[in-house]
VMD Tcl script that draws the C-alpha trace (Angstrom):
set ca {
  {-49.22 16.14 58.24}
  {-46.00 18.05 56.51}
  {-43.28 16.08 56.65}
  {-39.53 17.64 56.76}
  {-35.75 16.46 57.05}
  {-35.29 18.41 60.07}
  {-37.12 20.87 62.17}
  {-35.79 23.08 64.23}
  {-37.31 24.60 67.36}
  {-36.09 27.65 68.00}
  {-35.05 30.91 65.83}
  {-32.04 32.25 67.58}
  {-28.30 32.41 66.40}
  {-27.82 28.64 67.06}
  {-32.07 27.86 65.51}
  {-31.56 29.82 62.42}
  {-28.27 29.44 61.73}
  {-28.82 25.26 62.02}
  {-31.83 25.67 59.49}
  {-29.63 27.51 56.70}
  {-27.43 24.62 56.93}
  {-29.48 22.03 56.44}
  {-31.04 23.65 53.43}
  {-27.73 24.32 52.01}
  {-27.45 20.83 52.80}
  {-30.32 19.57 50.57}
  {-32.36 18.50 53.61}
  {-36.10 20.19 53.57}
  {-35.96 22.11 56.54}
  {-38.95 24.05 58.93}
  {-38.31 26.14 61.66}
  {-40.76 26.95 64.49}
  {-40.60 30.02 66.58}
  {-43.08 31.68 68.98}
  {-41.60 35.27 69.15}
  {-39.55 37.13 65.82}
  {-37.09 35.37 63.81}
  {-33.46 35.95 65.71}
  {-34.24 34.92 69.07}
  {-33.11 36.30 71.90}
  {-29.52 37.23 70.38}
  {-31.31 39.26 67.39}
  {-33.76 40.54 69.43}
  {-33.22 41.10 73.53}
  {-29.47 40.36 73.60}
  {-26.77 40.70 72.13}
  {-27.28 43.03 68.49}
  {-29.76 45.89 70.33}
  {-27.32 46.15 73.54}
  {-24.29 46.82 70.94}
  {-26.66 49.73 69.47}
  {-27.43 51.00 72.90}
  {-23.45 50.70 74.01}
  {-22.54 52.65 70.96}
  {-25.12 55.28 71.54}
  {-23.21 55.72 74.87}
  {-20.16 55.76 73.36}
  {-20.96 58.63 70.67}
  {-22.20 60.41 73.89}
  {-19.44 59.83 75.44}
  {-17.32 61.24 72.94}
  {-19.17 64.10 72.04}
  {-18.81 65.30 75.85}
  {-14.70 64.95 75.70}
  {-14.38 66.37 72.44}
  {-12.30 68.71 73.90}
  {-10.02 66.16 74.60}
  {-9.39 65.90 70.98}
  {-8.95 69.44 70.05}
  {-12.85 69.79 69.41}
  {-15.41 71.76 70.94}
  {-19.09 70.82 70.97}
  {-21.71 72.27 72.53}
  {-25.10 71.93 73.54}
  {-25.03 67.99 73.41}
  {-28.26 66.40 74.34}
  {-29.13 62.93 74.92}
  {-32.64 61.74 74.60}
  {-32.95 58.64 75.83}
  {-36.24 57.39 73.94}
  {-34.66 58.16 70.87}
  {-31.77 56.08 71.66}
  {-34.30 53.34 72.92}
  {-36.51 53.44 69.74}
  {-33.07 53.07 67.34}
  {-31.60 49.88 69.32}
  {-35.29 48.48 68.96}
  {-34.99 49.69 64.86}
  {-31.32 47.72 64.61}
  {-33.02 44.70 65.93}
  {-36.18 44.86 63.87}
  {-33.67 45.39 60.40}
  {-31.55 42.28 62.00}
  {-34.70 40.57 62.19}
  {-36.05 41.18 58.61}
  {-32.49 39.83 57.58}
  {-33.20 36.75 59.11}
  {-36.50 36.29 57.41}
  {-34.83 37.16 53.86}
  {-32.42 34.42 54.55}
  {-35.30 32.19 55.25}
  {-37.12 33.16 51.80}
  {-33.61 32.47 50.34}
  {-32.71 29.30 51.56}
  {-36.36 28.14 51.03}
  {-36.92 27.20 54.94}
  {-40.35 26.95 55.94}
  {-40.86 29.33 58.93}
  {-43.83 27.92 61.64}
  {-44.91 30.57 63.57}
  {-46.27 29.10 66.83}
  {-45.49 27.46 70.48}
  {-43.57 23.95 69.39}
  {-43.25 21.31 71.47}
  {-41.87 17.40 71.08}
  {-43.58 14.42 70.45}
  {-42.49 10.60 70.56}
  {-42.36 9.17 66.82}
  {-39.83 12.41 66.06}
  {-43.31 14.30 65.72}
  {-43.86 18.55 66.43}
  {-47.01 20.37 68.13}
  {-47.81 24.15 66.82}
  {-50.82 25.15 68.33}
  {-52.67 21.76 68.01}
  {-51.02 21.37 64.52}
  {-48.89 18.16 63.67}
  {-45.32 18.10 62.07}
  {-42.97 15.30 61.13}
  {-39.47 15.22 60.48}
  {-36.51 12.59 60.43}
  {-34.30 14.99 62.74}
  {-35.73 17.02 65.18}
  {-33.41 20.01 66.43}
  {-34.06 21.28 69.97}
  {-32.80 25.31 70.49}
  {-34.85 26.91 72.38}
  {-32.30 28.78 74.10}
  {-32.52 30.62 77.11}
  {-33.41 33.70 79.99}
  {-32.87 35.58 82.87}
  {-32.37 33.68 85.51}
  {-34.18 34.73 88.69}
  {-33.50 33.73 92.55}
  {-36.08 33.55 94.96}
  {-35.36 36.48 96.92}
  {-34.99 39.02 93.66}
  {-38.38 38.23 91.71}
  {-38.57 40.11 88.74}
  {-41.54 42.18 89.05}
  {-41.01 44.79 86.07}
  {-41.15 47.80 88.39}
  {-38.43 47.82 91.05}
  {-36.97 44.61 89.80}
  {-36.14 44.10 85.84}
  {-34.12 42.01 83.71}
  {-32.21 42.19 80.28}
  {-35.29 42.79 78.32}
  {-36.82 45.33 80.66}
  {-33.70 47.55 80.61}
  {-33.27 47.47 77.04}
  {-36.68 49.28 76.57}
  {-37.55 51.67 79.77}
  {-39.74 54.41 79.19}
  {-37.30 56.90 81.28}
  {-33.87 56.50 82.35}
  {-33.59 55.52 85.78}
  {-31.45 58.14 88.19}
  {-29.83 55.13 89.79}
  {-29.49 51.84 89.18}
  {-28.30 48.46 91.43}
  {-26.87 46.03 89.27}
  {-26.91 42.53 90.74}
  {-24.60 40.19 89.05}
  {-21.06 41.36 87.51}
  {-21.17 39.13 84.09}
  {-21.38 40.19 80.61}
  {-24.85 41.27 81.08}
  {-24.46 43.20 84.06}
  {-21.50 45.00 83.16}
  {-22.88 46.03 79.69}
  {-25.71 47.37 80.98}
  {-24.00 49.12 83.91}
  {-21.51 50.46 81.47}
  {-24.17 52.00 79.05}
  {-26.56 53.75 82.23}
  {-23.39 54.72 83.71}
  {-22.15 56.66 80.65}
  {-25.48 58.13 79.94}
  {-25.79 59.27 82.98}
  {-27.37 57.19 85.81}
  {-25.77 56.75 88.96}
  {-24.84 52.69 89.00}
  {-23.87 50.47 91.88}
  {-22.97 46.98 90.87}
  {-23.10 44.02 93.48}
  {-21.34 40.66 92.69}
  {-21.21 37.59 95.01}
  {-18.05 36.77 94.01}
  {-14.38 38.41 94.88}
  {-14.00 39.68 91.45}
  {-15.99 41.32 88.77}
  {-16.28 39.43 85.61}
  {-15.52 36.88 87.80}
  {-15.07 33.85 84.67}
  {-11.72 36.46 83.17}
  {-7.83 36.46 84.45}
  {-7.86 38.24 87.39}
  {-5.47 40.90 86.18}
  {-8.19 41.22 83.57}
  {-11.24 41.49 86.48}
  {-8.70 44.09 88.45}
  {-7.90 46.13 85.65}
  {-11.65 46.33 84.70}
  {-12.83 46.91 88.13}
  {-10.13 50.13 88.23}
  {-11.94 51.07 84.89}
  {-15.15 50.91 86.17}
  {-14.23 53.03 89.69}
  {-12.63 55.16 87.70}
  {-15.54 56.08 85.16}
  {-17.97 56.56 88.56}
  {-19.36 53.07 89.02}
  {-19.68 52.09 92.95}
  {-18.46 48.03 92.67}
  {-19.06 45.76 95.82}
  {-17.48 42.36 95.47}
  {-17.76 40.00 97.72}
  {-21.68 40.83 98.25}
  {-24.94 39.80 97.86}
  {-28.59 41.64 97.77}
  {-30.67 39.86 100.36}
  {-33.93 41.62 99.76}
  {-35.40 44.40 97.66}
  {-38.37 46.43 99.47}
  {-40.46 48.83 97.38}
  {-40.30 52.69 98.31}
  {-42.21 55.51 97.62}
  {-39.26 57.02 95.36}
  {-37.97 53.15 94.35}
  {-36.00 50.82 95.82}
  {-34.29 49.90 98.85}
  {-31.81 46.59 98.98}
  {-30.31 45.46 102.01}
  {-26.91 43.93 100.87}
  {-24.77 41.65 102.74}
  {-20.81 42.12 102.84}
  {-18.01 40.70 104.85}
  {-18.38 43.89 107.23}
  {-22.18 43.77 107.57}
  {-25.23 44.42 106.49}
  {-25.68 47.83 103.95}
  {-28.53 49.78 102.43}
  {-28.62 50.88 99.45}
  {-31.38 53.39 97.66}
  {-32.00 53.18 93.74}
  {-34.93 53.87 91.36}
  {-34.58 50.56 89.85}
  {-32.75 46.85 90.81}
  {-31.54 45.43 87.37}
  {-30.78 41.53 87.99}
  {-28.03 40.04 86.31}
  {-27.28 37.11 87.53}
  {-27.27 34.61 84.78}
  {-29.43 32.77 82.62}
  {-32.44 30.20 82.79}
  {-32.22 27.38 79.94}
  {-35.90 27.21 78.19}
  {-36.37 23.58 78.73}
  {-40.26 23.57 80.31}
  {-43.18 22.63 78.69}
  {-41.44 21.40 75.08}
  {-41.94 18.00 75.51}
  {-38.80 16.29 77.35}
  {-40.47 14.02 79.26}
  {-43.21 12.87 76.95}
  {-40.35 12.03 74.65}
  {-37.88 10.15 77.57}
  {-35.30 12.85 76.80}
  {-32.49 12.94 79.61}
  {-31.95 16.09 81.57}
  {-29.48 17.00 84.21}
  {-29.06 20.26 85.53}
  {-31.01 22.02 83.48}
  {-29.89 20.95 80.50}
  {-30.39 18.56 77.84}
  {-27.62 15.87 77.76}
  {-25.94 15.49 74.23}
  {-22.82 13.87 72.65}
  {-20.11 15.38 70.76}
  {-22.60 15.67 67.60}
  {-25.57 16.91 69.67}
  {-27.68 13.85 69.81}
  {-29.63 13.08 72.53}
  {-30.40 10.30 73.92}
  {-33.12 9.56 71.71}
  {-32.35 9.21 68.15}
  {-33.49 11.30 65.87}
  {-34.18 14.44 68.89}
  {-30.65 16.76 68.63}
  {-30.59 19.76 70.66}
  {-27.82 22.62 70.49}
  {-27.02 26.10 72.17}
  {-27.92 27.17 75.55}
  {-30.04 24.88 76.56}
  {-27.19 21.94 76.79}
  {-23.92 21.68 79.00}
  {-21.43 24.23 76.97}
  {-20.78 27.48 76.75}
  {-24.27 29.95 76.76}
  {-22.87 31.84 73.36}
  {-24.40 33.17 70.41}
  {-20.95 32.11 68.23}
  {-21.29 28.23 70.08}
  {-24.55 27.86 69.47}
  {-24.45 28.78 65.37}
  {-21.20 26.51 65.52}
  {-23.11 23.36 67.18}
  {-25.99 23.56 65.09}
  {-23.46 23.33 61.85}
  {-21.50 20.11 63.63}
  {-25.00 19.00 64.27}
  {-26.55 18.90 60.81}
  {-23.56 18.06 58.87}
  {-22.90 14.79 61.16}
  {-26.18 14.46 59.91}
  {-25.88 14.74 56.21}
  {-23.44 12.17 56.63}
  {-20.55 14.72 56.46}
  {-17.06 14.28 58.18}
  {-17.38 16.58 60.90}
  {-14.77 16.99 63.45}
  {-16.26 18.16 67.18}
  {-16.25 21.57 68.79}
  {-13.11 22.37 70.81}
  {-14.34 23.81 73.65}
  {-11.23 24.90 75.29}
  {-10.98 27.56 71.94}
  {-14.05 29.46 72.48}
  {-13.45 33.44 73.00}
  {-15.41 35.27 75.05}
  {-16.52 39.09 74.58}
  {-17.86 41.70 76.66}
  {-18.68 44.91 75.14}
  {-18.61 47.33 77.87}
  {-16.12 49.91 78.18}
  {-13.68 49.05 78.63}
  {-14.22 45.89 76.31}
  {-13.24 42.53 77.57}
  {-11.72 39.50 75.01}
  {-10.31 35.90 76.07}
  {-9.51 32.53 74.43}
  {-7.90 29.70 76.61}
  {-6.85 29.45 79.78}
  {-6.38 31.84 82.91}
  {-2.71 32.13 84.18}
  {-4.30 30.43 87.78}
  {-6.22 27.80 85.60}
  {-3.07 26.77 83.47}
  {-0.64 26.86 86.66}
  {-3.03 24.10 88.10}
  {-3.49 22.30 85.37}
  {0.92 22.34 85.87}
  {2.09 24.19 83.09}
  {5.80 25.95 83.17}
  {4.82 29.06 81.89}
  {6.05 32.46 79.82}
  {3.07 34.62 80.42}
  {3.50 38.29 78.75}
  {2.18 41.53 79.03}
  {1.85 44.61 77.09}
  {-0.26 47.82 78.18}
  {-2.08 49.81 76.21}
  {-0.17 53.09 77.40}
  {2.85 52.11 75.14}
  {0.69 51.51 72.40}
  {0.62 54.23 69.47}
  {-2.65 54.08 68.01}
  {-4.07 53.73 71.46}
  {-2.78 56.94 72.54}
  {-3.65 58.23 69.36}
  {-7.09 57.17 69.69}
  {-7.58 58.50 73.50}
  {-8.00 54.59 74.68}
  {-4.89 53.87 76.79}
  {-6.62 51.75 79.19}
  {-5.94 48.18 79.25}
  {-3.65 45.57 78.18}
  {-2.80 42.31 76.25}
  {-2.01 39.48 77.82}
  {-0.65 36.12 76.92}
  {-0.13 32.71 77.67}
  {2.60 29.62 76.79}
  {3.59 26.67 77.73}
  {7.34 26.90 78.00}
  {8.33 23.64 76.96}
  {6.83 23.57 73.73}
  {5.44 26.84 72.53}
  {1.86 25.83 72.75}
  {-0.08 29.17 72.75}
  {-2.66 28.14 76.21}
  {-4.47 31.40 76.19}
  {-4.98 35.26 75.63}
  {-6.44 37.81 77.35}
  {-7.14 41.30 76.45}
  {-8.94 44.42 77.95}
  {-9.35 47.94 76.05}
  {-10.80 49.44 73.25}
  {-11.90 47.50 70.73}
  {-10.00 44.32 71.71}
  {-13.35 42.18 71.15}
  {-12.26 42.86 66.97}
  {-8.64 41.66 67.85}
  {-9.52 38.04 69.82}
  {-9.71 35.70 67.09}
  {-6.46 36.37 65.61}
  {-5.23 34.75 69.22}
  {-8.42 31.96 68.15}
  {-7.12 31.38 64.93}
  {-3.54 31.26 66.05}
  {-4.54 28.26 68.52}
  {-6.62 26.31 66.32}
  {-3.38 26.13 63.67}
  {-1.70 24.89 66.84}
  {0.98 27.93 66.53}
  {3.57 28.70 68.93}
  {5.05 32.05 70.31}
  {8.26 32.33 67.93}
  {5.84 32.02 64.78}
  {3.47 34.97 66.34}
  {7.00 36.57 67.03}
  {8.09 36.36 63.14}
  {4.52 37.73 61.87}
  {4.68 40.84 60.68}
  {1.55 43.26 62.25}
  {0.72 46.39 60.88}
  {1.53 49.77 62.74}
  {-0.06 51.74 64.26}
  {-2.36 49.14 65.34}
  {-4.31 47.97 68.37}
  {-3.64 44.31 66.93}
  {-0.12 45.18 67.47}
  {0.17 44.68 71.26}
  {-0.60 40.48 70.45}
  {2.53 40.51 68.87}
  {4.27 42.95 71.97}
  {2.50 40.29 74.50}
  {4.24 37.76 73.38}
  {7.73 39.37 72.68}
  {7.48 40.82 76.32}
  {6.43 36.84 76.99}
  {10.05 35.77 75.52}
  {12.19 38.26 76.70}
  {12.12 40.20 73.39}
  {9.94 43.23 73.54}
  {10.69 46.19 71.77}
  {8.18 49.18 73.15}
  {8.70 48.44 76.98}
}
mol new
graphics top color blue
foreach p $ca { graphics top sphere $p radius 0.5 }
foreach p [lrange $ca 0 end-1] q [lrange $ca 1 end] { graphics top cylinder $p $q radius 0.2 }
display resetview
């Protein structure tokens, strides 16, 4: 039987990134992974649907290059090229990973892993041992009873990412990240998109003035939104698909080629051993502390399969508070309340912190500021006036309790508002740092000046 330090289950940003550690470390480290080396993230989620979003953007471009002085004509799209080069960024992503394995000396198992008691690992009827064994297994689309998955008329994430032919038109069921992204990137290449969300608002976890602004984007760049909705059934037609969707004034029918559902995500928890081990579940997820031990020692787990945030970024971070509590380092735990959040759709969508609603319950006096894209310079400059910076204080003491943006490229400006909370700043000291100009980065700074009375460009 090989015998390891740790062994992780599960290759994804949080797997992967855990294993590196540990090696650094000086712990002999094995990770097991039934699929490529990335996971989901590297794979299905989050790198190939940034290649596919900035296909659409280039063809986006290229069709209002007139509205840059530019004329060019005869622009094509072909969709299975654009297909075949998100699935080539994925596969170069995923070599990376395996170079960093060779480099960090990691053994990679290839195989289906799951738990034993006596901190012991199955592969395919093959024994490991290890004194810490790391649970990531991650997670997938989630589906409800009444929109099964079928691959045809109803798909999810990994199905959209690789049709054969671009649908005509598309229902989107679920108005998160996911959803949006894809309905962004069909919408812009040409597909005629209808997006249904449950809730009142689109994006429903942002600041509302974020979820209006976006749903105005999205209306505005052809995208039929229902709010407030919910797809009862999907019935198979002889062209595609017909949904009967619920609303507050009754019952509507809609036609598509395809249903795309969106409506969260499915922690991969089955079949890997929990219960043979005595580990405690609740909710679907694997109960941990603030260092990501379960309740049996020596079994850790990390990512999306436990109670925080579902994120690539959260998951890499616990898997590094994970192993070096267990080098015996001096770790201090994840602050939660500090995660951003991205959405890469157009336009894009960055937060850190709290909503204005969630910090005016929580009792806050507060100096919220705003400052649109429209009065920005580069913005205008760069044709992407939609949108807007918002921020957050306390107004008793400065603290900095979130930020909220929404335009181009804003997903690239987010951690300066991260960094700026984690060092505890306050709004005179973001005031009094000098940003470059003409930048997007600039309206931070303009948020908050318009947040203290002192703006300069409104």
């Amino acid at each position: 039987m090989s015998k390891y330090d740790v062994i992780v289950l599960g290759s994804g940003p949080g797997g992967y990134v855990t294993a590196i550690r540990a090696s650094q470390l000086g712990l002999k480290t094995a990770v097991i992974e039934k699929e490529s080396l990335g996971g989901v993230c590297l794979n299905w989620g989050c790198i190939p649907t940034k290649a596919l979003l900035k296909s659409a953007q280039v063809f986006e471009y290229l069709n209002h290059a007139e509205d840059y002085g530019l004329k060019a004509t005869g622009v094509e799209k072909d969709f299975t090229a654009v297909v075949k080069r998100s699935r080539g960024v994925a596969e170069g992503m995923s070599k990376g990973v395996q170079f960093l394995m060779k480099k960090n000396k990691i053994d990679v198992i290839n195989g289906y892993g799951k738990i034993k008691p006596g901190k012991k690992v199955d592969v395919n009827g093959k024994e490991y041992s290890a004194n810490h064994i790391i649970i990531a297994t991650g997670a997938r689309s989630r589906e409800l009873p009444n929109l099964k998955q079928d691959g045809e008329t109803v798909i999810g994430y990994r199905k959209a990412m690789t049709l054969e032919k671009q649908p005509k038109s598309m229902i989107v069921v679920g108005s998160g990240a996911i959803g949006v992204e894809f309905a962004s990137f069909y919408n812009t290449m040409g597909t005629d998109v209808t997006i249904v969300e449950y809730l009142p608002n689109v994006v429903p976890v942002e600041d509302e003035d974020v979820s209006k602004q976006f749903e105005r984007s999205m209306k505005k760049a052809g995208i039929k939104v229902m709010t407030n909705s919910s797809v009862e059934k999907v019935e198979k037609t002889k062209t595609g698909v017909k949904a009967t969707v619920k609303t507050k004034k009754g019952e509507e029918i809609l036609e598509a080629d395809i249903v795309l559902s969106a409506v969260g995500i499915k922690t991969n928890i089955e079949n890997i051993g929990l219960e043979d081990v005595g580990i405690v579940t609740d909710k679907d997820k694997i109960i941990v502390n603030d260092f990501y031990q379960t309740n049996m020692p020596g079994y850790y787990a990390i990512g999306d399969v436990t109670p925080g945030p579902a994120l690539a970024h959260v998951a890499s971070a616990e898997g590094i508070t994970c192993v070096e509590k267990i080098a015996g380092m001096n770790v201090e735990k994840i602050d939660y309340g500090n995660i951003p959040g991205c959405t890469y759709a157009t336009p894009e969508i960055a937060s850190v912190g709290m909503t204005e609603k969630q910090a005016k319950e929580a009792g806050y006096e507060l100096k919220v500021g705003k400052f649109p894209f429209s009065a920005s310079g580069k913005a205008s400059a760069s044709g992407a006036k939609d949108g807007f910076v918002k921020v957050i204080f306390d107004a008793k003491y400065g603290e900095w309790l979130g930020c909220h943006m929404i335009g181009a490229g804003v997903t690239d400006m987010i951690a300066e508002a991260v960094l700026g909370r984690k060092l505890e700043t306050t709004g005179h000291e973001v005031l009094k740092t000098i940003h470059p100009h003409p930048t997007m980065s600039e309206a931070v700074m303009e948020a908050v000046a318009d947040a203290y009375g002192e703006v300069i460009h409104l």
